[in-house]
C-alpha positions in Angstrom: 109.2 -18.4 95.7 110.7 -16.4 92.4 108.4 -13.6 93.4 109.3 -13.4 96.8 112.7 -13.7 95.3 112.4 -10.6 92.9 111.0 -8.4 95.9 113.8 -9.4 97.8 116.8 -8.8 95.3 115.0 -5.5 95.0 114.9 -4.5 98.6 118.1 -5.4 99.1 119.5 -3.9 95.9 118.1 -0.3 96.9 119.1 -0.4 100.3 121.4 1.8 101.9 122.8 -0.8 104.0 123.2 -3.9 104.9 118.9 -5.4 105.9 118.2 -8.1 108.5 115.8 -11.0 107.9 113.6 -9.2 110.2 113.9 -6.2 107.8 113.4 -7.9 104.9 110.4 -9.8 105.8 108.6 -7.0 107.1 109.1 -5.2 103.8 107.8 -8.2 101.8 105.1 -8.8 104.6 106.2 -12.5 104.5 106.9 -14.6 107.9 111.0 -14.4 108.3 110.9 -17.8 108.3 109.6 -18.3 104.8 112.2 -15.5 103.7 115.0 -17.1 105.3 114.7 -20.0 102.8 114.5 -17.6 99.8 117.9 -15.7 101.5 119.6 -18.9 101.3 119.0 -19.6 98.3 119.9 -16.4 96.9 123.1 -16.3 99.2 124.3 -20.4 97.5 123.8 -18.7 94.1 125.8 -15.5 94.9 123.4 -13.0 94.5 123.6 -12.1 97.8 125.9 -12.1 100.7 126.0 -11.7 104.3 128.4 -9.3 105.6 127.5 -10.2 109.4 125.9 -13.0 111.0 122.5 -11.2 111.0 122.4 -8.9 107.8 122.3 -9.6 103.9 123.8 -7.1 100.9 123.3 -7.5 97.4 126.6 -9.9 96.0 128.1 -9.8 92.5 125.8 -12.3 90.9 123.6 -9.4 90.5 126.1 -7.4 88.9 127.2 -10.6 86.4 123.2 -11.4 85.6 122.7 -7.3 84.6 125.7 -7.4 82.8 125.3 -10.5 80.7 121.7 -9.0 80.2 122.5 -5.9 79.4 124.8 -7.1 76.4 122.1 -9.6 74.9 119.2 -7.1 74.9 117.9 -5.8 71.5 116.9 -2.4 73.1 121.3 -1.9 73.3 123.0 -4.3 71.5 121.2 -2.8 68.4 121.0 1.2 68.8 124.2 1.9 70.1 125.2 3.1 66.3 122.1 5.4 66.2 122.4 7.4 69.7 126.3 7.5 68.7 125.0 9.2 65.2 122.9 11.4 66.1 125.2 13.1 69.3 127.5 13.3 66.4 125.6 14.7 64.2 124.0 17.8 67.0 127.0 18.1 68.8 124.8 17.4 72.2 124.8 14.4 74.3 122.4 12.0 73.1 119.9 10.0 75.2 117.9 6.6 75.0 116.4 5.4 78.2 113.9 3.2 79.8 111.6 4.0 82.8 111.1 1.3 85.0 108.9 2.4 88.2 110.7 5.3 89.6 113.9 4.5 88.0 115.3 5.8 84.5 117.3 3.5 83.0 119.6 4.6 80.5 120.7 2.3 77.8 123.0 4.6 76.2 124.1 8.1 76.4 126.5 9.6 74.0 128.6 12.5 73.4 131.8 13.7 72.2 133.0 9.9 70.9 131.9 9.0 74.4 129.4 6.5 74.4 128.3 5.0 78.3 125.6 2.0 78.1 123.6 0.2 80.7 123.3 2.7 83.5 120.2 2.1 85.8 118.8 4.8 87.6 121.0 7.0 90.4 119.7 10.6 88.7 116.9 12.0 89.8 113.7 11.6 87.7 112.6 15.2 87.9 115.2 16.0 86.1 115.8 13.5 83.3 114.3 14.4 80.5 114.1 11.1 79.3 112.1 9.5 82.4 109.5 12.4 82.2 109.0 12.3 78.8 107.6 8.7 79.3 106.5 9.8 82.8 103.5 11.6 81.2 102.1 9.1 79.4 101.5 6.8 82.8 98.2 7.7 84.7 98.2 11.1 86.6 98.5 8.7 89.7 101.0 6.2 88.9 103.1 9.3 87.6 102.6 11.0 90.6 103.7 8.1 93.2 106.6 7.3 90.9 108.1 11.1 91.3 107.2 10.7 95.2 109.0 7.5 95.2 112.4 9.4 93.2 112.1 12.3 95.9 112.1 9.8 98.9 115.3 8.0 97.5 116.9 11.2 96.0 115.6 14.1 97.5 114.6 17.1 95.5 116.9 19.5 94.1 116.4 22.6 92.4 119.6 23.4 90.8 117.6 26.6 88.8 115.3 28.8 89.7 112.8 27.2 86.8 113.2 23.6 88.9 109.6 22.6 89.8 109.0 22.8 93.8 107.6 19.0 93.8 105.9 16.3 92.1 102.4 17.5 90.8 104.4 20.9 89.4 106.6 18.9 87.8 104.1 17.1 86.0 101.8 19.9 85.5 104.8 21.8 83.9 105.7 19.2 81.9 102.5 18.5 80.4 102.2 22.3 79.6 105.6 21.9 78.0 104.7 18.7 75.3 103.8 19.9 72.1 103.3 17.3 69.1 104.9 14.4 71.1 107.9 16.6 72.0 108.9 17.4 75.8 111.3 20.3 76.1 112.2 21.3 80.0 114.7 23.8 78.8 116.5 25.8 81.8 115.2 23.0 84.3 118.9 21.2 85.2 121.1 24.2 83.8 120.5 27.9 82.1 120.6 28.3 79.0 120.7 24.2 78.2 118.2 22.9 76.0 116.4 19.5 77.4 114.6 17.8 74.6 112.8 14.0 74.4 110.2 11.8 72.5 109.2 9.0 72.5 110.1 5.6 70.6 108.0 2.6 70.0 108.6 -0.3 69.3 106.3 -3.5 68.8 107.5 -5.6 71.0 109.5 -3.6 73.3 109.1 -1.4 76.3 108.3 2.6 75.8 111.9 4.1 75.2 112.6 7.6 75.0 115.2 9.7 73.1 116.4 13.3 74.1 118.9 15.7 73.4 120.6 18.1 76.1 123.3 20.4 75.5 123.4 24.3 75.1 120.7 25.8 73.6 120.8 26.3 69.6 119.3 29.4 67.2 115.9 28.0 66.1 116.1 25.5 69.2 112.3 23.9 68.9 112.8 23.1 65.2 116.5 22.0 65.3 115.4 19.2 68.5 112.0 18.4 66.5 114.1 17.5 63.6 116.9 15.7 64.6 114.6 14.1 67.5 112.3 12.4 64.4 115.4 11.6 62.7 116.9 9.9 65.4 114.1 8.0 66.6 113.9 6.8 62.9 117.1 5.0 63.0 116.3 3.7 66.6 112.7 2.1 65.3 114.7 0.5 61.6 117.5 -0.8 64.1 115.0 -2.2 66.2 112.7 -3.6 63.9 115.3 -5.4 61.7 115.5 -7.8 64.4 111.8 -8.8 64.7 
């Protein structure tokens, strides 16, 4: 029942309207009347709620549980002081995200005294710098379905000329473009806009990435390498004084 739970919360969280029972059984591949039971429940404890007679939405529990989450979790609660540092100290927005399935999940981005925290996905991946930097180290296939998935629900925009046409150019352009751990997709989202990310890990934690965006410096692969190392420094000491 919790897993038929999770899928179900899922479905109904990504949906772009209300779902019937119907709608949501066929999607888990579950009889409706196992599904209805699950509903229920999930309807008593406010997670979700039936706008008509016939069709369930996603309710504010779900917002409450992410945002009590979001507030206990190492990965935040403890690096908001070294994204903050290091877009003050480069003068670019600073990135450090998550990738979960198709979805980049940003735990803070920074810029300007402006920090925003606990933002899950609504960019599209072949664009965030972030979610294909840990993109590439999935398998080819798994990489591949996740980009498909992020076109289906986003489409596919090309705001540049340099914008890969779809999935397997993207990745076959990224990879071409990671040297010594370091992505850089530069002119991808913007001219003239450096787009730089590496990874961070962490025993004990998911893969999280770090990137800087913002226009392009003099001497741009050496100024992202080194403030990129430096940064993901602080974000590994943060994380580690914990364990």
């Amino acid at each position: 029942m919790l897993t038929t739970g999770l899928d179900i919360l899922r479905i109904v969280a990504e949906a772009e309207s209300p779902l019937t029972a119907t709608a949501i059984a066929r999607r888990v591949g579950l009889h409706v009347s196992s599904v209805s039971r699950t509903l229920a429940v999930l309807v008593r404890h406010g997670y979700l709620r039936k706008p008509t007679y016939h069709s369930f939405a996603a309710d504010l529990g779900v917002l409450a549980l992410a945002g009590q989450a979001v507030t206990q979790l190492p990965a935040v609660a403890r690096t908001r002081g070294a994204i903050e540092a290091l877009a003050a100290g480069t003068g670019m927005q600073a990135t450090l995200a998550a990738l979960h399935h198709d979805e980049v999940l940003y735990l803070h981005r920074s810029q300007r005294s402006e920090t925003i925290t606990g933002v899950a996905g609504g960019f599209p991946l072949h664009l965030s710098v972030v979610g294909l930097r840990l993109l590439l180290d999935l398998p080819p296939a798994d990489a591949t379905a996740a980009l498909e998935r992020a076109e289906r629900r986003y489409g596919w925009e090309r705001p540049t000329p340099a914008t890969p046409a779809g999935p397997a150019d993207c990745l076959a352009r990224a990879r071409e473009r990671l040297t010594d751990g370091v992505l850089r997709i530069d002119a991808w989202d913007a001219p003239g806009v450096l787009g730089a990310a590496v990874r961070v890990d962490v025993a004990g934690h998911a893969p999280l990435a770090l990137a800087l965006v913002g226009p392009a410096p003099a001497g741009a692969d050496a100024f992202a390498r080194t403030h990129l190392d430096r940064g993901a420094a602080a974000v590994r000491t943060a994380l580690e004084e914990q364990m």
